[in-house]
Every structure is written in structure tokens, then in C-alpha cells.
C-alpha positions as CSV (number, residue, x, y, z in Angstrom):
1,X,129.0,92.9,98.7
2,X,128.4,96.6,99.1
3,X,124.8,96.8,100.2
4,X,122.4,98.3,97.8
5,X,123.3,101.6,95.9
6,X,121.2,104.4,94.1
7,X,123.2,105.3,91.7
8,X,123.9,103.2,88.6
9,X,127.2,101.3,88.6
10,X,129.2,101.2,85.3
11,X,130.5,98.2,83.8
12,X,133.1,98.3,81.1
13,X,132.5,101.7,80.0
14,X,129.1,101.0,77.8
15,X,126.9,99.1,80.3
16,X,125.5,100.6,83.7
17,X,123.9,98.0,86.2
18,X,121.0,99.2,88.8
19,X,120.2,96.9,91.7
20,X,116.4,97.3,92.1
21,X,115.2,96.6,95.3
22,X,111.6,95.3,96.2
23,X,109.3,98.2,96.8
24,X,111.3,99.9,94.4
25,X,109.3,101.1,91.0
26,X,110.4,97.9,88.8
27,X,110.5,98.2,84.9
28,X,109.7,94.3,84.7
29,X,106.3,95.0,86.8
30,X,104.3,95.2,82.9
31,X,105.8,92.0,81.7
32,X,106.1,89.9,84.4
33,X,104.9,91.0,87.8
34,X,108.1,91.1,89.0
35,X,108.5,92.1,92.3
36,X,111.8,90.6,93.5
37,X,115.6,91.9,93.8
38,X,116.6,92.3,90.8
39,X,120.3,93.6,88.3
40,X,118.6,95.4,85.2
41,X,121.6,96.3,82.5
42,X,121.2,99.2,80.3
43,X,123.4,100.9,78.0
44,X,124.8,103.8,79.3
45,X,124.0,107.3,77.9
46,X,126.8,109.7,76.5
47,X,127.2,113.1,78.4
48,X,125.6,115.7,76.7
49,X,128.9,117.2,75.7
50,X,130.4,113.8,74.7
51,X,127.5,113.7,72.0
52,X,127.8,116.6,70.4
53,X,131.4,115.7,69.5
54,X,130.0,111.6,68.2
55,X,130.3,112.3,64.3
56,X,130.6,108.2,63.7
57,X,128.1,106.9,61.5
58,X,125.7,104.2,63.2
59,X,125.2,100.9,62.2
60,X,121.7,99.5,61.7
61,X,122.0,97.1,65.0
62,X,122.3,100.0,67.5
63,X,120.4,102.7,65.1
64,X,117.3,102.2,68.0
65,X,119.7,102.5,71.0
66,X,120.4,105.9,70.5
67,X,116.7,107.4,69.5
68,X,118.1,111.1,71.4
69,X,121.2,112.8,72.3
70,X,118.9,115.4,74.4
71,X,118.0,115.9,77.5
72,X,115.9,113.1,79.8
73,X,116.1,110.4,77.1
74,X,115.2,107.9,79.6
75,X,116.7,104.1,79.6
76,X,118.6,103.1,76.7
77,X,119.2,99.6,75.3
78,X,122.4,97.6,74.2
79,X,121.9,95.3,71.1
80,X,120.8,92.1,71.6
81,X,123.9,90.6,70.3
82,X,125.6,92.3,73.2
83,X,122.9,92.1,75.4
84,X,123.3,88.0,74.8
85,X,127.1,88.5,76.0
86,X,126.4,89.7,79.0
87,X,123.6,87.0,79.8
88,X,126.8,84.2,79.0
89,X,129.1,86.2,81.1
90,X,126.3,85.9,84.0
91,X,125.6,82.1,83.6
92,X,129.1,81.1,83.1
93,X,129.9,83.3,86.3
94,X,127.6,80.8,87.9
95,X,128.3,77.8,85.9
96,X,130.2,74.9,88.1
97,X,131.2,73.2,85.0
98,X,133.3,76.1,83.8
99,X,136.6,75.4,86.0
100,X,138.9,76.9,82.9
101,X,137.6,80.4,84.1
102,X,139.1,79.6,87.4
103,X,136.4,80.6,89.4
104,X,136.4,80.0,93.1
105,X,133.1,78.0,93.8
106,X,130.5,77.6,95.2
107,X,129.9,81.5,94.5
108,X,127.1,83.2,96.3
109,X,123.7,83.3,93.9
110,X,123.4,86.9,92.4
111,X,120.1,88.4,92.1
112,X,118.2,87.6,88.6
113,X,120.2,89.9,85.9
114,X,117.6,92.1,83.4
115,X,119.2,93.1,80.0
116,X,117.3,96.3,78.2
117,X,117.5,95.0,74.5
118,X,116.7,97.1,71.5
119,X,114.8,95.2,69.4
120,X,117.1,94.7,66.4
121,X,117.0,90.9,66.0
122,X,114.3,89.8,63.6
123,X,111.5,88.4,66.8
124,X,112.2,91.8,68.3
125,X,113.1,91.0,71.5
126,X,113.0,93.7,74.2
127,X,114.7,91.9,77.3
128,X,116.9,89.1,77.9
129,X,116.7,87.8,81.6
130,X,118.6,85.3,83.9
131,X,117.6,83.7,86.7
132,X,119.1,81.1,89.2
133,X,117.5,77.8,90.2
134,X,119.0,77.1,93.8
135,X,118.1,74.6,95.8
136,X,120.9,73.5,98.9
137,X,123.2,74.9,95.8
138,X,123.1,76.7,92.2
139,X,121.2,73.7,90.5
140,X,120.7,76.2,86.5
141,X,119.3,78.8,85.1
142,X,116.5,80.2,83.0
143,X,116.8,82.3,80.8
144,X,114.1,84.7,79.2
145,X,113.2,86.1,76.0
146,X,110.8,88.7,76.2
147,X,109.6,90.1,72.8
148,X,107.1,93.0,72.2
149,X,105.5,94.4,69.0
150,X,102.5,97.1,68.2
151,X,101.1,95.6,65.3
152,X,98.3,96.6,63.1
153,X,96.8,92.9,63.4
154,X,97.6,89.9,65.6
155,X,97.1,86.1,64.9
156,X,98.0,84.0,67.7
157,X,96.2,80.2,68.8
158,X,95.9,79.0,72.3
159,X,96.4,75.8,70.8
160,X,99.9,76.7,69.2
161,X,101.1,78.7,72.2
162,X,100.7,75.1,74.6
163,X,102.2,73.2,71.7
164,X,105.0,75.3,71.9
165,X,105.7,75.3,75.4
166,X,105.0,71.4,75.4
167,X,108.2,70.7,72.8
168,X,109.9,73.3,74.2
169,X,110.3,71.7,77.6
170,X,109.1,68.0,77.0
171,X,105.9,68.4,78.6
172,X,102.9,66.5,78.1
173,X,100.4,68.4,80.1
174,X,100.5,72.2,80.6
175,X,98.1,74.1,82.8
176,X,96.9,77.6,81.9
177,X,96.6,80.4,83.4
178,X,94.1,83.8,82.7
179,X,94.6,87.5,84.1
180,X,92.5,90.2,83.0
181,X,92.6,94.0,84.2
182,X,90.2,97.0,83.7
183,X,90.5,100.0,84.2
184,X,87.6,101.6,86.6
185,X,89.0,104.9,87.2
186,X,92.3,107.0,86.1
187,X,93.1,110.4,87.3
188,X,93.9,113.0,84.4
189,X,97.1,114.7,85.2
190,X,97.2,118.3,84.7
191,X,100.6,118.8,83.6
192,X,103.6,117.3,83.8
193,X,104.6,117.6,87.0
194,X,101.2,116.3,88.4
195,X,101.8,112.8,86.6
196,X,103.3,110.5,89.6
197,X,100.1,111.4,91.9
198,X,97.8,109.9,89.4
199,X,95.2,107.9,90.8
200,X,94.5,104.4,89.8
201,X,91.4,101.9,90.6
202,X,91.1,99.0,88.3
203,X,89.8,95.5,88.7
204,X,92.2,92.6,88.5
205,X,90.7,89.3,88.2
206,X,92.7,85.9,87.3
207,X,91.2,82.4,86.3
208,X,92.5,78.9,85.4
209,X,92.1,77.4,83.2
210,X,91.7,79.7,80.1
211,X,89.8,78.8,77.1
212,X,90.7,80.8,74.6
213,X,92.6,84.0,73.6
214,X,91.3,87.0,74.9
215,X,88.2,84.9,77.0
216,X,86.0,86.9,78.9
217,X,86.8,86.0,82.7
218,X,84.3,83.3,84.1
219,X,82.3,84.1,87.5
220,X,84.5,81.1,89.3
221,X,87.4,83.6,88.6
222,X,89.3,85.3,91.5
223,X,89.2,89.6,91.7
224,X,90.5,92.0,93.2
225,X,89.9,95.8,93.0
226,X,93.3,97.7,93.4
227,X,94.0,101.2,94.2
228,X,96.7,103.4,94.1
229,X,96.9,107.1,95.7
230,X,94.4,108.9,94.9
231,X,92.1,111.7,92.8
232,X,91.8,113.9,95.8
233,X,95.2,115.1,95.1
234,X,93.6,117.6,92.9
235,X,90.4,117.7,94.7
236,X,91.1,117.7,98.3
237,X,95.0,118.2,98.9
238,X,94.9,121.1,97.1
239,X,92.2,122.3,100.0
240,X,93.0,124.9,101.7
241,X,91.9,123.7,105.1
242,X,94.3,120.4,105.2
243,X,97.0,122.3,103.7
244,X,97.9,125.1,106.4
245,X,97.0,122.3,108.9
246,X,100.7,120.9,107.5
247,X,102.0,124.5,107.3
248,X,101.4,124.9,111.1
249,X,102.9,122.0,112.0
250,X,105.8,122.6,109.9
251,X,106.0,125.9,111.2
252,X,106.2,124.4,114.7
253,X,108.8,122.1,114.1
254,X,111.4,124.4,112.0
255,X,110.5,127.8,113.2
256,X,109.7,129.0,109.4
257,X,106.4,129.2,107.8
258,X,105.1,129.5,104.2
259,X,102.2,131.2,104.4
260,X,99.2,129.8,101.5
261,X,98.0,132.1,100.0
262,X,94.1,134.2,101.3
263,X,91.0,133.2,100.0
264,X,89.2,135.5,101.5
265,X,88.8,139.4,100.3
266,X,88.9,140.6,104.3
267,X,91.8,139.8,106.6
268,X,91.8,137.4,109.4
269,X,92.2,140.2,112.2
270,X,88.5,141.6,110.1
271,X,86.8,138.4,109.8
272,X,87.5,137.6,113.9
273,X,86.7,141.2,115.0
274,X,82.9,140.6,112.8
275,X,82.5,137.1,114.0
276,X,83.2,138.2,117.9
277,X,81.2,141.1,117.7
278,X,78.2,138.8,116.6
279,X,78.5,136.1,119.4
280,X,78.1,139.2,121.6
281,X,74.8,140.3,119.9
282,X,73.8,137.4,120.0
283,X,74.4,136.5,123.8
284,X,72.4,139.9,124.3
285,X,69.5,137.9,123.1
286,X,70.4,134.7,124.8
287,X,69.9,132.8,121.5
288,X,73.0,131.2,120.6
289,X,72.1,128.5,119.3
290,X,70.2,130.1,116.0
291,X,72.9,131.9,115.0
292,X,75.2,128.6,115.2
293,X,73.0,127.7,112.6
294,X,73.7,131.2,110.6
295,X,77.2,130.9,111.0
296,X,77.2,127.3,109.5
297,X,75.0,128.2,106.6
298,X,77.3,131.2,106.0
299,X,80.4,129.5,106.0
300,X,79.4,126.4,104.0
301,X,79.8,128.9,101.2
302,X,83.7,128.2,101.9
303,X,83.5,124.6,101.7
304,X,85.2,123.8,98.3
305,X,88.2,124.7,100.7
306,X,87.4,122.3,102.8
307,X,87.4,118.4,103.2
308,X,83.7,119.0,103.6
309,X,83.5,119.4,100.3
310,X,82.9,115.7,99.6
311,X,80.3,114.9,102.1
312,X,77.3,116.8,103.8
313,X,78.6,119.7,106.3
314,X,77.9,118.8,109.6
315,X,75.2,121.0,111.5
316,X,77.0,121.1,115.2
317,X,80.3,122.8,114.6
318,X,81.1,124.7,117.7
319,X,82.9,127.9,118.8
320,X,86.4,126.5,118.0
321,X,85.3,124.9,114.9
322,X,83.5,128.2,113.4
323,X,86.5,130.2,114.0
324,X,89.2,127.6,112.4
325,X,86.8,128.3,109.0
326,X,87.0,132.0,109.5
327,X,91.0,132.0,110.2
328,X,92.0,129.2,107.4
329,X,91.1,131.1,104.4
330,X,92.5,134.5,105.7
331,X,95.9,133.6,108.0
332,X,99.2,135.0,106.2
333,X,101.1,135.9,108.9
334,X,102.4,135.2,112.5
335,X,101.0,138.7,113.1
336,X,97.9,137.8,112.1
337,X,97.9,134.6,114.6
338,X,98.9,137.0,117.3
339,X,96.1,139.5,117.0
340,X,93.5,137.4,116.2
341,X,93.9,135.1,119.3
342,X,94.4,138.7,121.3
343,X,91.2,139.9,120.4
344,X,89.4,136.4,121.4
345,X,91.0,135.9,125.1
346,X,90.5,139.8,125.8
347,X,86.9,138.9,124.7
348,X,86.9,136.1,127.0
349,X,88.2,138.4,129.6
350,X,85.5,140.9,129.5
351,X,82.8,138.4,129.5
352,X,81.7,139.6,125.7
353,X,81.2,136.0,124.6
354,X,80.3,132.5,126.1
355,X,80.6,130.2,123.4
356,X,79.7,126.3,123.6
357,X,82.4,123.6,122.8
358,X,82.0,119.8,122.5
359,X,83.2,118.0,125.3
360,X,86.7,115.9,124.8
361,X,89.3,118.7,123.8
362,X,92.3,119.6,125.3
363,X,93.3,122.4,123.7
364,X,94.9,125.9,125.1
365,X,91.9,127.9,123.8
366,X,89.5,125.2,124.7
367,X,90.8,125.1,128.4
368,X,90.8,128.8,128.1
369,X,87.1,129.4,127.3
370,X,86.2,126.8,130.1
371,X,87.9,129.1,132.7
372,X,86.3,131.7,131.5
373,X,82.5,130.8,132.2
374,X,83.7,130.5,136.2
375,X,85.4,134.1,135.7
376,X,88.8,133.2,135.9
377,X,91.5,132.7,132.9
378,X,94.9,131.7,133.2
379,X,97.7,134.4,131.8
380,X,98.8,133.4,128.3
381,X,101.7,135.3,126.5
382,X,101.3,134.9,122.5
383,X,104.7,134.6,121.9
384,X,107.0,132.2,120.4
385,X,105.0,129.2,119.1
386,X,102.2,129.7,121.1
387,X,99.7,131.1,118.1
388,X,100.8,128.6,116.0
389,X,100.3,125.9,118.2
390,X,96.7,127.2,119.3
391,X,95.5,127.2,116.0
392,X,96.8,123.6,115.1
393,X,95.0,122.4,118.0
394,X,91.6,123.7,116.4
395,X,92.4,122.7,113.5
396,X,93.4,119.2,114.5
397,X,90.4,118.9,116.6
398,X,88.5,120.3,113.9
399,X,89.6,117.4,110.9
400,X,89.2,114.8,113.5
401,X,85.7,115.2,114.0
402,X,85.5,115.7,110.3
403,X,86.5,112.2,109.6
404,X,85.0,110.8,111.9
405,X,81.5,112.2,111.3
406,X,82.3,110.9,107.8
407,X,83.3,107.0,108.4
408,X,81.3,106.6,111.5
409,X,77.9,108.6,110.6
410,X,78.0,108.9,107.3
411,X,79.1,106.0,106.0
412,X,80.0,103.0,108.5
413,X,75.8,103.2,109.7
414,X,76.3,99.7,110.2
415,X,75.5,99.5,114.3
416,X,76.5,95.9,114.6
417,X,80.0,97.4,113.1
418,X,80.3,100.9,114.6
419,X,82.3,99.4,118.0
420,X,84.9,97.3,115.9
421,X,85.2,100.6,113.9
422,X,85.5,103.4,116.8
423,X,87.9,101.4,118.5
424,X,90.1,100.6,115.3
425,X,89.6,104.8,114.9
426,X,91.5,105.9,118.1
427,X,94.7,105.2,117.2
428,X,94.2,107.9,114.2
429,X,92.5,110.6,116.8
430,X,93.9,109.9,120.4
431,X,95.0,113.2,121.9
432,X,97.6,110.8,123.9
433,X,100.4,111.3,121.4
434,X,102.9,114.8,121.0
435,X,101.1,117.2,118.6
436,X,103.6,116.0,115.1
437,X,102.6,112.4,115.9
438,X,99.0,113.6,115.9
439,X,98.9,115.3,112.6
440,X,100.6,112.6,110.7
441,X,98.2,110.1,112.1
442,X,95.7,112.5,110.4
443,X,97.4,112.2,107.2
444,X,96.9,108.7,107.1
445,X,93.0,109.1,108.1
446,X,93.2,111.8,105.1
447,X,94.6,109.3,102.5
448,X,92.1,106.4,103.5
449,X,89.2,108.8,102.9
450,X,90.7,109.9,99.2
451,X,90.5,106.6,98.3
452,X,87.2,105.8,99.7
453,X,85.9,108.8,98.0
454,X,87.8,107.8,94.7
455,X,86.0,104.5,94.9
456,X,82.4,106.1,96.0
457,X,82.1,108.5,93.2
458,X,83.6,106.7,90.0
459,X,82.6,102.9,90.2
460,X,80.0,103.1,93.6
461,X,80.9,99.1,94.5
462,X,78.3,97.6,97.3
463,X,78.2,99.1,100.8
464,X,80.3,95.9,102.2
465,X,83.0,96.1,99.9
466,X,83.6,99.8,101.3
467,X,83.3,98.9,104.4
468,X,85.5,96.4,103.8
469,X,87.7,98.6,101.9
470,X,87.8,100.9,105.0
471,X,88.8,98.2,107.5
472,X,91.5,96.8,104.9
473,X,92.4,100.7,105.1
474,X,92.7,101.1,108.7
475,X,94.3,98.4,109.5
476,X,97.1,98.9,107.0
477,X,98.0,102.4,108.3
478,X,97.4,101.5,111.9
479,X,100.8,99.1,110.8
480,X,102.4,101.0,108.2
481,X,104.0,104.4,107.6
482,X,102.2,106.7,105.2
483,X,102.9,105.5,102.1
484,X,100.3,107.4,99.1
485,X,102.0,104.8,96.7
486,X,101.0,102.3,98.3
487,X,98.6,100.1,96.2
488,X,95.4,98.6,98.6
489,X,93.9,95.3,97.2
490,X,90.3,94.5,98.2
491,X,89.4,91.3,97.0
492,X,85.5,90.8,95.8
493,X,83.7,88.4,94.3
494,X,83.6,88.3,90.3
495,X,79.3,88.4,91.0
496,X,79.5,91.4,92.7
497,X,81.6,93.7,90.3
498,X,80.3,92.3,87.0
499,X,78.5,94.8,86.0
500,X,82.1,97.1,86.2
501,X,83.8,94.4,83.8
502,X,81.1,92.0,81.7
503,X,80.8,94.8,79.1
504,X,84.1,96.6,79.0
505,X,87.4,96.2,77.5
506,X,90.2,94.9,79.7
507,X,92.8,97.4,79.5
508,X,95.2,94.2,79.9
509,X,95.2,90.4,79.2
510,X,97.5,87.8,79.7
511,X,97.8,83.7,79.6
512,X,100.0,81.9,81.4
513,X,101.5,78.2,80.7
514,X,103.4,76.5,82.4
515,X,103.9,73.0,83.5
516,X,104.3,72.5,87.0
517,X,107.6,74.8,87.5
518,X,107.2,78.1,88.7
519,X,109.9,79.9,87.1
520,X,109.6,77.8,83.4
521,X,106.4,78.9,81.7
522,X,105.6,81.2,78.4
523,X,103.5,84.1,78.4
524,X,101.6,86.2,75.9
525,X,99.9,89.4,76.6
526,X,97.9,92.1,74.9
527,X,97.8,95.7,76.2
528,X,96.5,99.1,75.6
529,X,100.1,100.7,76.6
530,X,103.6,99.4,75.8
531,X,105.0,97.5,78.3
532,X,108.5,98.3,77.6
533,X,109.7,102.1,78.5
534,X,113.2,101.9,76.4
535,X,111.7,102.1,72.8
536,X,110.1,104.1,70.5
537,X,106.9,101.8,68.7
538,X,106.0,102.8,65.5
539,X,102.6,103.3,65.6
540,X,100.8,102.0,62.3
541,X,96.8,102.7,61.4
542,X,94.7,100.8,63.8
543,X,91.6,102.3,63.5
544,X,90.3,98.7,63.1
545,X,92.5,96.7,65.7
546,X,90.2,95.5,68.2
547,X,89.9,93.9,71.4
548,X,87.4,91.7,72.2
549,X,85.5,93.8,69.9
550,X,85.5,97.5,67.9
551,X,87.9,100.3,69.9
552,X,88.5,102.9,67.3
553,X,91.9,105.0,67.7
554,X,93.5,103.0,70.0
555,X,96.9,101.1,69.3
556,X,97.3,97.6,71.5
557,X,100.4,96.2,72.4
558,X,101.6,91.9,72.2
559,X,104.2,90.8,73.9
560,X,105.4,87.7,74.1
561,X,107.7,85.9,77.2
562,X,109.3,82.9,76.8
563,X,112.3,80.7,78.4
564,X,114.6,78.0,78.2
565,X,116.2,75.7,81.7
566,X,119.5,74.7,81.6
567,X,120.7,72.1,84.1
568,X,124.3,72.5,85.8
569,X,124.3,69.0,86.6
């Protein structure tokens, strides 16, 4: 009745309830694919202090509830014999037949109800769900088991699994149902604190029906590849270049800047003075153009700073481009900004320099150096956020013809596709918008290219599939908010990728049976990581477990779903 709420809401002193809302990371997303609204119980912990004072002794049934009284324990789980209560309390809540509870009814359907469970019951279940059946009204309810073991060996039969599901729900035909993941690429985090920007690529592909237990996925089979954020956190974010890009345009919307910190050994005010001074020797000669050459040569040295870094540096930077490298490794100051563009417009003023720029931009220094080749300059007082805002503007400039250079000539060479692809591009570098909108479109077109790059360097799919990657890309962020958790899908056909998955181990698989109903069906999976984050697996010598074959040192997880539909009328 209260709208959704962040913070967990206790329920008779021992239970909290969270109301997970889609879009929201969802603990059932390893068991289930759940993706819906949905109540997920937990036991709640003690206080810190309140534990130091619990001298009780523990019974065996909750001994696995509380594995910590420390710090970040994570999720804890009620026993299942409570956990069982509290999935009766939901379905009687809901139940028209139960008129001695005085119930007012019909009562609005409440979101399916999650129960953490601690595995104490002999099939060691994990999770107890409840979910609604609704048609015009609440028609029942099925309920879940969800059980989940790391065992040294496994013994399960197709066969005995369909039985199963057959006498549990009266069914004479079942339909099955394969899903197989791999794991293409994975980021290594650092530390700790780098873990949530972890990049993921891994190929999903489904089938139906499914043969047998742990089946190799057939080329009729449906795939996907699916990405989420990206590598170039490490490689590219942490770029210089890109990073005072958002410094500046933080700085000109708050007022305060964080300076990063140099690269270079000489200060910006040094590097400027050398570069100006040899623009003028040069124009002495009148050969300009060699020593734009020289100058790119010379700075590719600074590339690793750059987004460059990851594709061949272009040949035709120009006056404004040269001098964005020179000032992006060396800026630390608002001082600095001030002299630096000081010493450039009284360059300009003297007729020292008449550098070359490419045609389209509209920025202050651009305009600037055009009215300087007819002798005349406009007064500009470097003052408030004037230096910040010039340097932005190259910088801007500067990234745009970055990416484009990238997606257009480097990689999109397609010509019956470069129109579609130049005009899908505008949105991402028209100068049309305020300066803030501008530089958050180019944090989109930054994201799309660390996952294009993710995908080009560690599993190197066909040419179409990235182009097709790109468009999906595009188009998502041309709609969307920036959103680096945002998982892409590509789907592909199983023919094309097979070499990325015929010979490797899935790092997931899962059957699915049901019989016709959507929400009644059992599952069974096996996976390389738990699937449940509220318990502590014993981890027993599995040197020899396999899957699909011989993986030494590597522990696999079964878990098992099944469920039960009870009719209210």
C-alpha cells in the first residue's frame, strides 16, 4: 500500500521482508531467472552489540543461520520449519476458503513471497517460494522447493526427473527444455572494491527438447551472446584523457574541480610554451604540415592515456587536437588553464602561429583561430568558467572524432552500411545540445566502444555480429539512459559461434519440464558457482568431479527446483 521501500521491513521481530523490484539485482536470478516483483524473507541479523551479549546455546536447526556475528555477514536464513510457517501464513492470507481467519475478500494479489532457508531439513532445501495463480480472481498457488548441494559426485536420470514431474502433477506428456551458458570472457577484479565493474561476455544458448543430462547443445539451438559492462573499466576508464573530460564538466557545473593527477614530468604552462614555439619555427619554413606528422608521432608515445590506445592513432589530428594531448596529461590547476590559454590567444594575436583546424567546430578557441587568419580576434577575458569550458570543447571535439574514426573507418568499412550508421551516430555527436548533454551522450558512445572492444579482443565473433552488436548498441542508448549494468543480448546463430562453445565446458546447465503450465515445472541445474548467496557449502575433494568431462580443482554446484499447485476452488 506504501509504494516500494529500500530499507528492509521487519516482521515479528526475527523476520525482515525486502520488496525487490524489477531491474533490481535479484537473488532468485541463479535459480530461476526471475525477473519479476518479488517479497524475499530473511532472518534478520542481531546488532553487533546485541550479539556479543547472546550466551544461549544453539540448537542444531538454526546452527547454519547464524554462520557470523561480525561485520557484513550478508543474508541470513530462517529454518525451514519456520520458513514453512511463513509460506502457510502467505497462502492462507490468500486462501478464499479460510473464512474462520475473517479475512475481508477478495484481497488484492501480493507479489510472489521468497523465503531464505538454511538447509537444515534432510533434501536441504535453500528456498521456499509462493506464487499466485490469478486469472479474473486468485484461482491458487504454487509453491516451490528449491534445494541445492555441492557434492563430490552426482547421479541424476533424465528419465527419473520426467517421471517425477509426471506423478507429481498427473501428467502424461512433459516437454523439456535445455539451457546451456559459457563463459567467453570475465574481467579479473583487482581488489575488492573493483568487483561490481566486472565485465562479463558469455554465450547463452537454449534448446528443446533435451536428450539427456548435461547434452551438448544441438546447432537447431537458439544463442545469444550477453554482455555486461565492461573490461575497459581498467583499461580505458582509468585513461587519463576521458577522465578529466568528466572532471571539466563537473568542474563546470559545481564550481569545484578535482584535479587527476600529471603524467607528465613538465607542467602544462612548459609543454604549451615548447609546442607554440615550434608551430612558429615551423611557419618560418612554411611546412606545417611535416611537423603535424612529428607532433603525432611524438605524442603517440602518450597514448596508453588515451582511448587511442585500443585502435590505430589517427594521422590528421589538428591544432586543437595536438594541444588537448599536450594539456591532458599536465593540467592541475585553474591557474594552469588560465596561462596556458593566455599564452595561445596572445600567440594568435601576434600572428606567431597559423595553425589548421578541421572544418565543423564550434568552439571558443576554434572561432578564435579563424579570426585570427583575417587579423582580427574578438576580446576574451579568462575568467570564471571560461578556461574550463575551452578546454572541454577540445576535448569534446577531440573524443568525438575519436569514436567516430573508430566505428565508421575502422570498423563499420561496410559502404552499403556507413549512411544507416552516420546518421544513427549524430545523436551521440551533435553540437546542437548544451555542453552537459553533450558529454554524457559521449559516455554512452564510450560504453558502446568498451564492449565492442571487450568482444574484439577476447572471443573475435564474425564482422556482422559486431556490426550487429554496434547497431543493437546504438540504438539502445539512443533510447535509454546510461546504464553500464545494463546487460546487451546479441542473438547469433549456434553455426557461427561453435567454435566458442563445441569444445568447452558450460559454466552452467539446466533442464527444464514442465507440462504445458508456465509456472508448474521442475528444474535441475549444475553450476561452477553456488547459486544460493546465504550459505556456507562445504567444499569436499573434487579433484575428479567432472562436467561433461575432466576439470580438475573445480567444485560444481546441483540444485534442484521443484513445485506443487494447489487449487482454491
Amino acid at each position: 500500500k506504501k509504494g516500494i521501500h529500500n530499507d528492509p521491513f521487519i516482521y515479528e521481530a526475527d523476520v525482515q521482508v525486502q520488496l525487490i523490484s524489477k531491474g533490481q539485482p535479484n537473488p532468485l536470478k541463479n535459480i530461476l531467472d526471475e525477473n519479476d516483483v518479488v517479497f524475499i524473507m530473511e532472518k534478520l541479523p542481531l546488532e553487533k552489540e546485541e550479539t556479543s551479549h547472546v550466551e544461549e546455546p544453539q540448537c542444531e536447526e538454526t546452527a547454519i543461520s547464524d554462520l557470523s556475528t561480525g561485520e557484513n555477514v550478508g543474508p541470513l536464513a530462517l529454518p525451514v520449519g519456520r520458513a514453512r510457517q511463513l509460506i502457510g501464513l502467505y497462502t492462507m492470507a490468500h486462501n478464499p476458503n479460510m473464512t474462520h481467519l475473517k479475512i475481508h475478500h477478495p484481497v488484492t494479489a501480493l507479489p510472489p513471497l521468497w523465503v531464505r532457508c538454511d538447509s537444515s531439513d534432510p533434501e536441504g532445501t535453500c528456498w521456499l517460494g509462493a506464487e499466485l495463480v490469478t486469472t479474473n480472481s486468485i484461482a491458487g498457488i504454487v509453491l516451490y522447493t528449491v534445494s541445492c548441494k555441492a557434492d563430490k559426485t552426482y547421479s541424476v536420470n533424465l528419465e527419473d526427473l520426467k517421471s517425477s514431474h509426471k506423478k507429481r502433477h498427473h501428467l502424461s506428456i512433459v516437454t523439456t527444455r535445455g539451457f546451456a551458458q559459457y563463459e567467453l570472457f570475465k574481467s579479473t577484479a583487482l581488489d575488492d572494491t573493483l568487483a561490481a565493474s566486472q565485465t562479463t561476455i558469455t554465450l547463452d544458448i537454449s534448446w528443446s527438447p533435451v536428450d539427456e543430462i548435461l547434452q551438448s547443445p544441438p546447432l537447431s539451438s537458439t544463442a545469444a551472446l550477453v554482455g555486461a559492462n565492461s573490461f575497459c573499466v581498467e583499461l580505458i576508464r582509468c585513461g587519463f584523457t576521458f577522465n578529466l573530460l568528466i572532471v571539466l564538466a563537473d568542474g563546470l557545473r559545481t564550481g569545484v574541480s578535482e584535479w587527476p593527477e600529471p603524467l607528465e614530468v613538465k607542467s602544462a604552462v612548459e609543454l604549451v610554451q615548447e609546442f607554440l614555439n615550434d608551430l612558429n619555427k615551423l611557419d618560418e619554413f612554411g611546412d606545417s604540415t611535416k611537423k603535424d606528422t612529428e607532433i603525432v608521432k611524438h605524442d603517440s608515445a602518450a597514448v596508453d592515456r588515451s582511448i587511442e590506445c585500443l585502435f590505430t592513432v589517427r594521422g590528421d589530428l589538428d591544432f586543437a587536437e595536438q594541444l588537448w594531448f599536450k594539456m591532458s596529461g599536465s593540467v592541475v590547476s585553474y591557474q594552469d588553464l588560465v596561462k596556458c590559454f593566455t599564452l595561445i590567444i596572445q600567440s594568435l594575436q601576434r600572428g606567431d602561429i597559423q595553425p589548421w583546424l578541421h572544418s565543423g567546430s564550434n568552439s571558443l578557441l576554434s572561432k578564435l583561430i579563424h579570426q585570427s587568419y583575417h587579423g582580427t580576434m574578438d576580446t576574451v577575458t579568462l575568467s570564471g568558467t571560461i578556461p574550463v569550458k575551452m578546454l572541454l570543447e577540445i576535448g569534446l571535439d577531440k573524443l568525438k572524432k575519436d569514436f567516430i574514426s573508430f566505428f565508421i573507418g575502422e570498423f563499420l568499412s561496410q559502404l552499403k552500411k556507413l549512411k544507416s550508421t552516420s546518421q544513427s551516430s549524430e545523436y551521440f555527436i551533435t553540437p546542437s545540445v548544451d555542453i552537459q548533454e553533450q558529454v554524457y551522450r559521449v559516455q554512452k558512445l564510450h560504453h558502446i566502444l568498451e564492449i565492442l572492444v571487450s568482444c574484439m579482443l577476447f572471443i573475435k565473433p564474425q564482422h556482422e555480429l559486431l556490426f550487429a552488436l554496434t547497431q543493437s548498441c546504438i540504438k539502445y542508448y539512443r533510447q535509454n539512459p546510461l546504464d553500464e549494468q545494463h546487460v546487451f543480448q546479441l542473438p547469433v546463430r549456434p553455426a557461427a559461434v561453435k567454435n566458442l562453445y563445441q569444445s568447452e565446458k558450460p559454466q552452467k546447465w539446466k533442464v527444464e519440464i514442465s507440462g504445458g503450465q508456465k509456472k508448474v515445472k521442475t528444474v535441475w541445474q549444475l553450476s561452477d558457482s553456488a547459486p544460493v548467496d546465504h550459505l556456507s557449502f562445504h567444499k569436499p575433494d573434487v579433484s575428479e568431479l567432472t562436467l561433461n568431462g575432466s576439470l580438475e580443482e573445480r567444485i560444481f554446484f546441483t540444485n534442484l527446483v521443484t513445485c506443487s499447485q494447489v487449487h482454491f476452488k
